[in-house]
N, C-alpha and C positions, 0 to 999 in steps of 0.2 A: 536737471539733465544728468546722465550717468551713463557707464561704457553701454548700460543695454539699451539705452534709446540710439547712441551710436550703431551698435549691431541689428536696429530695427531699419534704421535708414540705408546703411547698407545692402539689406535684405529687399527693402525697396527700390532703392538703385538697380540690383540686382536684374530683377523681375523689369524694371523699365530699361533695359538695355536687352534684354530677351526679348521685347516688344519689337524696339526698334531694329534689330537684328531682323527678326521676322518678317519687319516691314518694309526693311529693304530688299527683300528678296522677293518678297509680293509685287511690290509697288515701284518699280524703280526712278520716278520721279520724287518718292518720297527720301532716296539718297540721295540725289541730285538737289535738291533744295533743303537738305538738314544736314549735312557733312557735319557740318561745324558743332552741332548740337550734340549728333553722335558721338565727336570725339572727344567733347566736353564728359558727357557721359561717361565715357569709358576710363579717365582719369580722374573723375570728382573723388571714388574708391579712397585712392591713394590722398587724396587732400583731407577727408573726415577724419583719417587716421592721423594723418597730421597735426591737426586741428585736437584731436581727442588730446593726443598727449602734450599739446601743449597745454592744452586746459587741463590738465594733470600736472602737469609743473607748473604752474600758474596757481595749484592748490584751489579750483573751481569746482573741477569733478573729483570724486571720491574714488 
């Protein structure tokens, strides 16, 4: 694993929170029963990078 598999998942994060944005605007039962997943969503971002650099000072990733 390496910074671009981090920037690929990101990128996928990305795209699945554009989803679910969407879908709660379509669907409003679909906010009502995934808040929680939502908001997981929208902070995972900030924890991969976290995660990267630790595995960067951990001497794991390159």
């Amino acid at each position: 694993m390496d910074t671009q598999d981090f920037n690929k998942l990101i990128g996928l994060l990305s795209k699945l929170n554009a989803a679910t944005n969407k879908a709660t605007v379509v669907d409003g039962s679909f906010k009502k029963y995934h808040t929680q997943s939502i908001d997981a969503i929208k902070d995972f971002p900030l924890h991969l990078k976290r995660l990267e650099q630790g595995l960067k000072t951990a001497k794991i990733l390159k």
